[in-house]
N, C-alpha and C positions, 0 to 999 in steps of 0.2 A: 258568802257562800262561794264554792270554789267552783267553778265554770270546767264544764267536760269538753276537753277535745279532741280527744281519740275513742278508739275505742278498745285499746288496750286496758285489763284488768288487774289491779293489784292484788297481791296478795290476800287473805282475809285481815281485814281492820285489829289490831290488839285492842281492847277497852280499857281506856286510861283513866275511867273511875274507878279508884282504888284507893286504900286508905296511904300517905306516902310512906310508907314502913315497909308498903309491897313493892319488887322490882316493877319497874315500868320493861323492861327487857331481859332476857335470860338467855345466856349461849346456847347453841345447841350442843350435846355431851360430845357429838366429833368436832364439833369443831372446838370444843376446849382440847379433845386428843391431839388433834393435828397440831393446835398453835405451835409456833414458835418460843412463845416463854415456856409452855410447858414441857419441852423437849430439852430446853434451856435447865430446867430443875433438874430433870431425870437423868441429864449428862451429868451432870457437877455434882448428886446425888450418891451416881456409880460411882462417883472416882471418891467420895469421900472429903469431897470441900465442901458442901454443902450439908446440912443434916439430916439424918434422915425423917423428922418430924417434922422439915419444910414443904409442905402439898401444896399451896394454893400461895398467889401471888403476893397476900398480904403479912404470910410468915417468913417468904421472898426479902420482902419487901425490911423487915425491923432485921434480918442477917444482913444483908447488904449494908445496910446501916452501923450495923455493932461489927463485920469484918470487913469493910471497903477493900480494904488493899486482896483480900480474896476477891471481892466480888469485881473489883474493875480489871486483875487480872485474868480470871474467865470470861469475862465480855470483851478483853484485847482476841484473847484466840478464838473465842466463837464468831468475832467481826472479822477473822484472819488479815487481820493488820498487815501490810507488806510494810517491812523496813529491814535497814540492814541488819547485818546477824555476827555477833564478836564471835571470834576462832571457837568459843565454845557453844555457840548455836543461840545464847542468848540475845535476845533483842533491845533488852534493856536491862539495867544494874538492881532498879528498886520499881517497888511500884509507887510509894510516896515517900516523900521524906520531909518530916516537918509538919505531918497531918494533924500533931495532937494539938495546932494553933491555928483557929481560922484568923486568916490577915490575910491583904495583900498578897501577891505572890512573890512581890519584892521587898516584901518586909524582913526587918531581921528574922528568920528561924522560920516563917512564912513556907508554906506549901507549894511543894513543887513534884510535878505528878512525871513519872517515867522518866527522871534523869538517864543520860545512855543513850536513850531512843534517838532514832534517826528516820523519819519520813517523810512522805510528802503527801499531802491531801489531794490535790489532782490524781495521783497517781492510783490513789486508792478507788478513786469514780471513775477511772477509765479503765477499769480492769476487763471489760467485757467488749468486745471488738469486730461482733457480728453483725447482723443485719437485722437484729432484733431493732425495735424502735426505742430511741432513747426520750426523746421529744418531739412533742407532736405538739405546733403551734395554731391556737386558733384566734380569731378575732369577731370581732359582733358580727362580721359579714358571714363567720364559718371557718370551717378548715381551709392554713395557710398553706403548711407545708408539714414535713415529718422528715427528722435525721435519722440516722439511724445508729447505733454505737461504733459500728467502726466509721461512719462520716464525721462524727461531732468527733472521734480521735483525729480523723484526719486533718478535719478546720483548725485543731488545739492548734496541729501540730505546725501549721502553716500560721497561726499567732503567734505564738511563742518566738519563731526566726523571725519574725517583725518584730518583734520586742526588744529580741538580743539584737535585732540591726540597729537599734534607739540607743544600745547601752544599757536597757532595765538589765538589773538585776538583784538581787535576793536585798529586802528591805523598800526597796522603792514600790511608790504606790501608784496603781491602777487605778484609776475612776470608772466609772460609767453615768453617765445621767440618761437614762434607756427608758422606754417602754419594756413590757414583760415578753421579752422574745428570744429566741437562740443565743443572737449575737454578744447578748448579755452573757449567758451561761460562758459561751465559747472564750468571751473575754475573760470571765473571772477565772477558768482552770488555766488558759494560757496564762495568767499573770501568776497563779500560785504553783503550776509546773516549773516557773525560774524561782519560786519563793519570794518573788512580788506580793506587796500587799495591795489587795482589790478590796475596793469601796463605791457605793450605787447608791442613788438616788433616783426618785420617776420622774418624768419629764412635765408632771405639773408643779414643779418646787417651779417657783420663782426663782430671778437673777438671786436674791438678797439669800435665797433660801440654799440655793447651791454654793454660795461663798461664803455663806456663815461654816458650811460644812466642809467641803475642799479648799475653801480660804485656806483650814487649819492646816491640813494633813501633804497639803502643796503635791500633787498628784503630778508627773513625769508624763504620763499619757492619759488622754480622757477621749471616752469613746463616748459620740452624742448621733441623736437621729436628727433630721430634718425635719419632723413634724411626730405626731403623736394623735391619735384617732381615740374620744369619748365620746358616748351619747350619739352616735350617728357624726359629727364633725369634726372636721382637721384640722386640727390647730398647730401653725403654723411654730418653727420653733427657731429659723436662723438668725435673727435677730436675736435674740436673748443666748442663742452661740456667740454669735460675735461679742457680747458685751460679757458671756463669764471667758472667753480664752482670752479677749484681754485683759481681764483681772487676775490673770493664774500666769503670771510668771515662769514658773516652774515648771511650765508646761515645756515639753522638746517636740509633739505633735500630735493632734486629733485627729480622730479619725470620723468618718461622718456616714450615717447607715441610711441611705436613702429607704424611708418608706413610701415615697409618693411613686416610685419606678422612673423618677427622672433625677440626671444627676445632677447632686444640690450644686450651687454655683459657691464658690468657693473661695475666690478670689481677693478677696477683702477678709478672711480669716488668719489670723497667724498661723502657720503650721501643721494648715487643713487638706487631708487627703482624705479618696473614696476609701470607704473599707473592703471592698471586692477589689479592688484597682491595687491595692496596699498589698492583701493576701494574692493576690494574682500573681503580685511581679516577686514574690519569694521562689525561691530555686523547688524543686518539686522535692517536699517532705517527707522524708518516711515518717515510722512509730515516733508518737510525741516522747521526749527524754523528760528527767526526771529529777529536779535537787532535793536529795533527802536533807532534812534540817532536823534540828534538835524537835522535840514534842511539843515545846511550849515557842517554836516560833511564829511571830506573827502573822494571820492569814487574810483577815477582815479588819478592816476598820468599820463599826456602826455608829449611830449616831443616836443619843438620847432626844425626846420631841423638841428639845429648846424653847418652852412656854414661859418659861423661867428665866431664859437669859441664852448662850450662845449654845449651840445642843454640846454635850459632851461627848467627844470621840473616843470610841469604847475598842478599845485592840481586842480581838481574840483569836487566840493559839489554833494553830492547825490541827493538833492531836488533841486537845479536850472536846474540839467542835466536833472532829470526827467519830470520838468515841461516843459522846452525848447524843448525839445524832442514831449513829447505830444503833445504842441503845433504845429511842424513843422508837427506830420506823421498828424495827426488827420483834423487839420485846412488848412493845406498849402497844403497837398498830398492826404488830403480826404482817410487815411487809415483804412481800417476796419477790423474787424476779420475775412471775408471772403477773402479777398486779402491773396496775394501772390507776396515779395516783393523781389527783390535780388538790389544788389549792387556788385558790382567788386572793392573790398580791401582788404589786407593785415590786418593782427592785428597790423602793425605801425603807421594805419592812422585811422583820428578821424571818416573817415566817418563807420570805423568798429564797434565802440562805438555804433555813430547815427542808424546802421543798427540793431543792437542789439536790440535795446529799442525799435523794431518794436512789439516786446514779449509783452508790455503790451498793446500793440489794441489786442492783440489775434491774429495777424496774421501770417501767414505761412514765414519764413526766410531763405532765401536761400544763403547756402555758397558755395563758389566757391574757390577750391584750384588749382591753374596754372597758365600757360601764357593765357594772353586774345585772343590771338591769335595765338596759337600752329602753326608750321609750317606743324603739319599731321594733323590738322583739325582747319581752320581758322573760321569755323560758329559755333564751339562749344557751345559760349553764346548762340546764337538765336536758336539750337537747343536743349537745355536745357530750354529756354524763351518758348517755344512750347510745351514742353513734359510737364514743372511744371506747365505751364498754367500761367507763372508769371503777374501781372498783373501792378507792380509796378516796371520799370525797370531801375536799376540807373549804371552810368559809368562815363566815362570822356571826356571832350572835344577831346583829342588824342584819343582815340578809336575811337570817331566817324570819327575822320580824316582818321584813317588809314584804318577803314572799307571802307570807302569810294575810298582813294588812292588804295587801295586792289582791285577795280574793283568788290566787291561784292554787292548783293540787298537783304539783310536781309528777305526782306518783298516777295522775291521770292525762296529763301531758306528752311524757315520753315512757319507754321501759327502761324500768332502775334497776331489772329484776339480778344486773351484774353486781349492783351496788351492796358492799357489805359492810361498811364505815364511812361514818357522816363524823368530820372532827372540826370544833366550830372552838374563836379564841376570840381575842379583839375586848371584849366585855364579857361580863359573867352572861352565862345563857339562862333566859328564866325559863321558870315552870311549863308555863303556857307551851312556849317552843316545843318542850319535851312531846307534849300531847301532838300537837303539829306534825309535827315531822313520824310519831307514830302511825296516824292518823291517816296524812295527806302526803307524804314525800316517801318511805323506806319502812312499812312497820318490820319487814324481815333483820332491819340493818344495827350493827351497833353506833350507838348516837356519844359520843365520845366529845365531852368538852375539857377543854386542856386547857395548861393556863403557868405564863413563865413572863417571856420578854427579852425584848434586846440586851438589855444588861447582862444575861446567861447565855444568849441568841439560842433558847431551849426552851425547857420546861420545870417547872415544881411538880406540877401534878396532869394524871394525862390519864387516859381509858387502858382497858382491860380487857383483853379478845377473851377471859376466862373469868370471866366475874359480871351479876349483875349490872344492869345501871339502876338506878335509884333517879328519882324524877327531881330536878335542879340541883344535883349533885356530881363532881367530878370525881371520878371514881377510884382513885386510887392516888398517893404520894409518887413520886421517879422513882425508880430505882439505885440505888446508889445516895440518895439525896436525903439529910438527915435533915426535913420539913417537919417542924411544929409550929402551934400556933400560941402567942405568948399575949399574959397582961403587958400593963406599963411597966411593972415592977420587974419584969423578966421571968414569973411563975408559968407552968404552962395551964393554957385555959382547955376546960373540956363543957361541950355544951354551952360555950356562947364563945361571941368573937373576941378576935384580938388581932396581937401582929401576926403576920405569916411570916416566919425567921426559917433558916438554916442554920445548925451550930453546928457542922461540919466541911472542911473544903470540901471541893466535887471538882471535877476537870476544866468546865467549860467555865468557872469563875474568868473573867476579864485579866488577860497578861497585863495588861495595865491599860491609865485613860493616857490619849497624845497627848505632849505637853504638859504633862505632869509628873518633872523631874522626882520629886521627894516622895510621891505617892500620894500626897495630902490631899487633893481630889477626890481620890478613890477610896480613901478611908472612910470621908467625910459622908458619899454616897451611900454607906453599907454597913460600915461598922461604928457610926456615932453614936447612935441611940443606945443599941446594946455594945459594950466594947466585947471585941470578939465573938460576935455572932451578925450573922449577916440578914440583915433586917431589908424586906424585899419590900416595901409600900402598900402591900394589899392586906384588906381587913379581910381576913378567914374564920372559918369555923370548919374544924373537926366534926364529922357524922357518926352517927351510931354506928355504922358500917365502914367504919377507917378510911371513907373517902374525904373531899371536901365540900365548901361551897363559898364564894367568893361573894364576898358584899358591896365591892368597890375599892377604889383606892385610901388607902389610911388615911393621907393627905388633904383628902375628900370628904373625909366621912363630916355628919352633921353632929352638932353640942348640945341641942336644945335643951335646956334644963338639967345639964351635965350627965347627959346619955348618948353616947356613942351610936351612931346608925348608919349602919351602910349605906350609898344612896343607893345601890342593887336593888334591896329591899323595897323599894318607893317606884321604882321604874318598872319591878315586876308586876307589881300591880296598875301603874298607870296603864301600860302600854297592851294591858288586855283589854282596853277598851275603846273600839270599832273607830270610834270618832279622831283619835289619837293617833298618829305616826311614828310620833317619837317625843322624848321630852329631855330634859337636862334641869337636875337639884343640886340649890345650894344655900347656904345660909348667911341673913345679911344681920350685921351687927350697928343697923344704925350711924350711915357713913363711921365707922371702924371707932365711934363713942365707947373707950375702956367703960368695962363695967354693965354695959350694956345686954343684954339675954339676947343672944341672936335667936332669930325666926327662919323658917323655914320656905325657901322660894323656891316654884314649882316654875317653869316656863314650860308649853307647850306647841307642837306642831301639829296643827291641824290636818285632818283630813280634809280633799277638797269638800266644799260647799257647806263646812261645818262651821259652827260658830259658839265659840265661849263663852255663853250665856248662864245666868246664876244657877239653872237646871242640872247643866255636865258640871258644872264647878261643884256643886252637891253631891252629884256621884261619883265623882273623882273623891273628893275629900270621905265620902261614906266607904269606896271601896275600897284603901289605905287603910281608916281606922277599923273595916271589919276586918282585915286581912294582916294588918301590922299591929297596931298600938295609939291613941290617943297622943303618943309623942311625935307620931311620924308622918302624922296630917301637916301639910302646908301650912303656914300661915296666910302666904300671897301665893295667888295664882295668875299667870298671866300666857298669852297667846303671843308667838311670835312665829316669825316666816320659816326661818331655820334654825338649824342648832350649830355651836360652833364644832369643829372637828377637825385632830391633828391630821396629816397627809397620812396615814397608817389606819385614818377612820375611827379613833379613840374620839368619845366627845370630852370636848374639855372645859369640866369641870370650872377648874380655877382662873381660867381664862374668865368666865363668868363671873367668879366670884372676885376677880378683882376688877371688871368694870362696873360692877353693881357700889365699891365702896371707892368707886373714884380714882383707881391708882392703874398706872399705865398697864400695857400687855405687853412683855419683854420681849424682841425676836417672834414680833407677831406674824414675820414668815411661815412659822412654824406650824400656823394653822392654812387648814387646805381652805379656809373660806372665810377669812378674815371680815368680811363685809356685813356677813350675819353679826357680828356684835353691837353694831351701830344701833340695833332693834331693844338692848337689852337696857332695860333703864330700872336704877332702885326704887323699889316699891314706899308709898307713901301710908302712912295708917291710913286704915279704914274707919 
C-alpha cells in the first residue's frame, strides 16, 4: 500500500483494467496540435517533401525510411545546424553518399552522411547565452547550485584556454572520471569546442575498471574528484587517483574538483592541479571559440559493459550524435526551451551524453549526483521533480520497480502536476509499471519507454507526444531508423520475436571502435550475423499498433526445448509479486554437458523478512505458467542476496550464466557489484 504524505491531490486515477488492445494513455487533441513532430509534418508537407497522405507519426515514420536523404535533410534545418556555408550558401555537398550499403563507415563504399559539412557540436549547445538556467545540480542533500547559459559559456570558455595552454587539440582525448555534476558537462564542451575527444566514466569504476577503459584511448588530460557522495556516504577517492594517473602515462595534467570544500592535497600526484585554481589563473575569457570539423569527426569515445572481456571503445561523430539527438528530444519527446528535463545517470552511461544535448533546445538540465533511492530520503527524485518543476522525467525500469516495491505513491508525495513525460530505458519496462506509474506517480503524463544503447549512444525505438501508449509497449520505431524485427534466416517476423536489426545506415552509427585499424572489430559487432544488416542484440516483437516490445537481450534469451524466450517475459511476471525485489534468469546446461537440454534458473531477491519457502516457489512457478507458457516455468529456483549489475545498472545476465557452468567472468570490473556472484551456485536435480 502506498503511505500518504501530503496532502496535495492528483489528478483523477485512469483505470487500468482494460483489455491490452485499449491505450492505457491518449494525448490530449492540443497537445497533439502544438507537438513539435506535428508541426515538423505540416512544414515538410507545405513545401512538398513530404506527402501529403503523411498525418500521423507512423506514416512519418515508413517515408523517413523509403527517402532518408529527404528526411535527415529537413531535420539538419529544422535543428538549424550552425556550420559553415560554401560561397553558394550551401552547408554541405550531399546528404549521403554510399547509403545503398550498410557497413562500416570506413568500409569500401560504406556510408558517410553530410560529406562537406563543417561543425562543431559545442558550438551547437551553447548557442543560447542568457540567464536562463541551463543546469541545475542537485544531490541527496538537495539543490547544489544552478548555471545559467551564458555562465556555463563562460566556464567553457575559460576550459578551453586550459586546454590550449596543455597543447589539446582536435583528435586528443578528454577523460573524466566525475560524479554527475557541472564540471563534467563544462569539461566535455571545452574538450569538443577544440575538437578534443571526451570520454567519462562514474567514480565508482574501480582502478582496473578505469584502465581497462582510458588504458586504451590514452587520454592527455583527466579531470577527477576527490571523493564521490552514495547512500548518505563519502567515499573517499585519492588513492585510487594516485594509482590510475600513474598508470596513464599519456597523461600532461589532471585536474582535481574538490567535493569535500577542502583542497585535495595534491602533492604526491603527477600533474595534479585544483580545477578552480587552474580556471582562475586563465587570462579573463571572452565568448567560447569554435573548431568546425568535418560531420563525422570524432566527439566521444563510449565504452561497451566489458562482461566479455576488455569493454570496446566505440567513437562517435559529432554531427550524427548531434542530429540523432535533435531528432529524439525535439520530434520524439516534444522538447522545448521552456522544459525542464532530468534523467538519473552516471557519466558512464550513454543516456548522460543523450541528456546533455538537451542544451541545444535551450532547455533547462538537471543533474543529479546519489543513490536514487537514499535510505534517509527515498522520494528525493519526486521532490526535486516538484521543486524544478521538471517537466521531462527520465529513469529506468528498476526504479520504477522499486519505487513501487517500496510501498511509495510519487504522485501523493510531491506535486508532479508540471510533469508531462516519464521516459524510462535501462531494461524492458513491464506491464505492471505501466499500471504504476498511471495509477500512483503521473496518470496525466506521457509514460514513454525507449530503447537503443551505447553502441548508437541513441535510440531504435522511443515515445510519441502524438500517439497512444499501449500497456508494455514502446510506442513507435526512430525516425529515420529503418528498425525491423528478423527470424534466424533473415525473413521479417510479425507477431512473434526475433532479432531487432536495422537494414539501413542512420548517422549516429559508431565512426569507428579505437584501435581497430581494419575495422574487423566493428563488423564483427553488427554486421556478422546478418551480412549487411546491422543486428542490434535485443530480442523484439513488432505490435499490432507499429510500436514495440522488448523481451531481453538475444544473447540472453532461453532454449528450453528449442523455444526462444525472452527473459523480459519471466521477470514481468515474477516481479509483480510483493515478496520479490528483483530477480535475474538463465539457463544451465548441466556444467556445459553437449547435448544436454538446458533448464531454466530463476534466482531471487527477497524482500525483507521473506523467505523461499515451497509456498512462494508455487506461486512464482503458477504465476509464469498462467501468464506465459508451461515452457517458461523454472526448472530451479533459488534466493540470493543480490543480483549482479553492470555500472550502467543492466543485470547481467551472462555473467550468471557463466558462473553457474564454471567458467571465469571476463573484466569482472565491469560489474558495479562483483561480490554478489559468489552467492550464485549451479543447481543440483531435485
Amino acid at each position: 500500500m502506498c503511505r500518504i504524505r501530503s496532502h496535495w491531490k492528483p489528478r483523477p486515477i485512469v483505470t487500468t483494467e482494460m483489455p491490452i488492445e485499449m491505450p492505457i494513455w491518449t494525448p490530449a487533441p492540443e497537445a497533439v496540435r502544438d507537438a513539435a513532430l506535428t508541426h515538423f509534418m505540416a512544414k515538410w508537407r507545405s513545401r512538398g517533401v513530404v506527402p501529403a497522405d503523411v498525418t500521423d507519426s507512423h506514416a512519418l515514420w515508413r517515408w523517413s525510411v523509403r527517402e532518408p536523404e529527404a528526411f535527415w535533410a529537413a531535420l539538419w534545418e529544422d535543428a538549424d545546424v550552425i556550420a559553415d556555408l560554401a560561397p553558394d550558401g550551401r552547408a554541405y555537398d550531399r546528404v549521403l553518399v554510399g547509403g545503398e550499403r550498410m557497413a562500416p563507415p570506413d568500409a569500401a563504399l560504406g556510408p558517410t552522411w553530410f560529406p562537406g559539412a563543417r561543425l562543431n557540436f559545442a558550438e551547437q549547445l551553447l548557442r543560447r547565452r542568457d540567464a536562463h538556467p541551463a543546469l541545475v545540480c542537485w544531490t541527496e542533500r538537495g539543490h547544489e547550485r544552478t548555471l545559467s547559459y551564458a555562465e556555463l559559456a563562460h566556464d567553457v570558455a575559460r576550459c578551453a584556454e586550459a586546454l590550449r595552454a596543455l597543447g589539446v587539440v582536435a583528435g586528443d582525448r578528454v577523460a573524466g572520471w566525475l560524479p554527475n555534476i557541472p564540471e563534467a558537462v563544462i569539461g566535455m564542451l571545452a574538450a569538443a569546442s577544440l575538437g578534443a575527444i571526451w570520454s567519462s566514466c562514474s567514480p565508482d569504476f574501480g582502478t582496473e575498471g578505469v584502465i581497462d577503459r582510458f588504458g586504451q584511448i590514452e587520454p592527455v588530460v583527466l579531470l577527477v574528484a576527490d571523493c564521490y557522495e552514495y547512500n548518505g556516504k563519502r567515499i573517499d577517492l585519492k588513492e585510487r587517483v594516485r594509482e590510475v594517473v600513474g598508470r596513464l602515462p599519456s597523461l600532461r595534467a589532471t585536474w582535481v574538483i574538490s567535493r569535500t570544500g577542502e583542497p585535495a592535497t595534491l602533492h604526491d600526484i603527477h600533474g595534479a592541479l585544483h580545477w578552480h585554481d587552474t580556471l582562475a589563473s586563465v587570462p579573463a575569457a571572452g565568448a567560447p571559440t569554435f573548431e568546425r570539423l568535418p560531420f563525422d569527426h570524432p566527439l566521444y569515445i563510449l565504452y561497451s559493459s566489458g562482461t566479455t572481456g576488455l569493454p570496446k571503445c566505440i567513437v562517435h561523430g559529432a554531427g550524427g550524435t548531434l542530429l540523432q539527438h535533435a531528432k529524439e528530444h525535439r520530434l520524439h519527446t516534444d522538447l522545448q526551451a521552456h522544459d525542464v528535463i532530468f534523467y538519473f545517470t552516471t557519466c558512464g552511461w550513454m543516456m548522460w551524453n543523450w541528456l546533455v544535448s538537451a542544451l541545444g533546445v535551450g532547455a533547462t538540465v538537471v543533474l543529479y549526483d546519489g543513490a536514487p533511492m537514499p535510505s534517509h530520503d527515498q522520494t528525493v527524485l519526486w521532490r526535486m521533480a516538484a521543486q524544478e518543476r521538471i517537466t521531462v522525467f527520465g529513469t529506468s525500469a528498476k526504479y520504477l520497480s522499486a519505487v513501487e516495491k517500496a510501498g511509495l505513491c510519487p504522485a501523493q508525495e510531491a506535486d508532479l502536476s508540471a510533469l508531462r513525460c516519464i521516459l524510462s530505458t535501462g531494461s524492458p519496462l513491464a506491464e505492471p509499471s505501466y499500471d504504476f506509474v498511471y495509477r500512483d506517480v503521473a496518470p496525466h503524463a506521457q509514460l514513454a519507454s525507449i530503447s537503443g544503447g551505447t553502441d548508437i549512444v541513441s535510440c531504435f525505438a522511443l515515445g510519441d507526444p502524438t500517439s497512444p501508449v499501449y500497456r508494455g509497449a514502446l510506442q513507435m520505431r526512430g525516425l529515420g531508423m529503418a528498425v525491423d524485427v528478423w527470424d534466424d534466416q533473415g525473413a521479417p517476423v510479425r507477431g512473434d520475436a526475433g532479432e531487432l536489426v536495422c537494414t539501413a545506415p542512420f548517422p549516429s552509427m559508431p565512426v569507428a571502435f579505437w584501435n581497430d585499424p581494419d575495422g574487423s572489430r566493428y563488423h564483427a559487432a553488427y554486421f556478422e550475423h546478418f551480412p549487411g544488416v546491422w543486428r542490434h542484440g535485443d530480442w523484439a516483437e513488432l505490435t499490432a499498433h507499429d510500436g514495440l516490445v522488448i523481451h531481453g537481450r538475444s544473447d540472453a534469451t532461453l532454449n528450453p526445448g528449442g523455444i526462444r524466450i525472452g527473459t523480459a517475459e519471466i521477470y514481468r511476471q515474477v516481479e509483480t509479486l510483493d515478496e520479490i525485489v528483483e530477480s535475474v534468469v538463465t539457463e544451465y546446461a548441466g556444467a556445459g554437458q553437449a547435448g544436454t537440454d538446458a533448464q531454466i534458473v530463476l534466482f531471487v531477491r527477497l524482500a525483507a523478512g521473506q523467505e523461499l519457502d515451497t509456498a512462494l516457489e508455487a506461486r512464482i512457478r503458477a504465476r509464469i505458467r498462467a501468464a506465459t507458457s508451461p515452457h517458461h516455468v523454472p526448472r530451479f529456483i533459488r534466493s540470493v542476496p543480490d543480483i549482479p549489475r553492470t555500472r550502467s545498472g543492466k543485470i547481467s545476465e551472462l555473467a550468471v550464466r557463466e558462473v553457474l557452468h564454471g567458467r571465469p567472468v571476463r573484466n569482472i570490473e565491469a560489474l558495479a557489484n562483483p561480490e554478489s556472484l559468489s552467492a550464485f551456485v549451479a543447481p543440483r536435480a531435485e
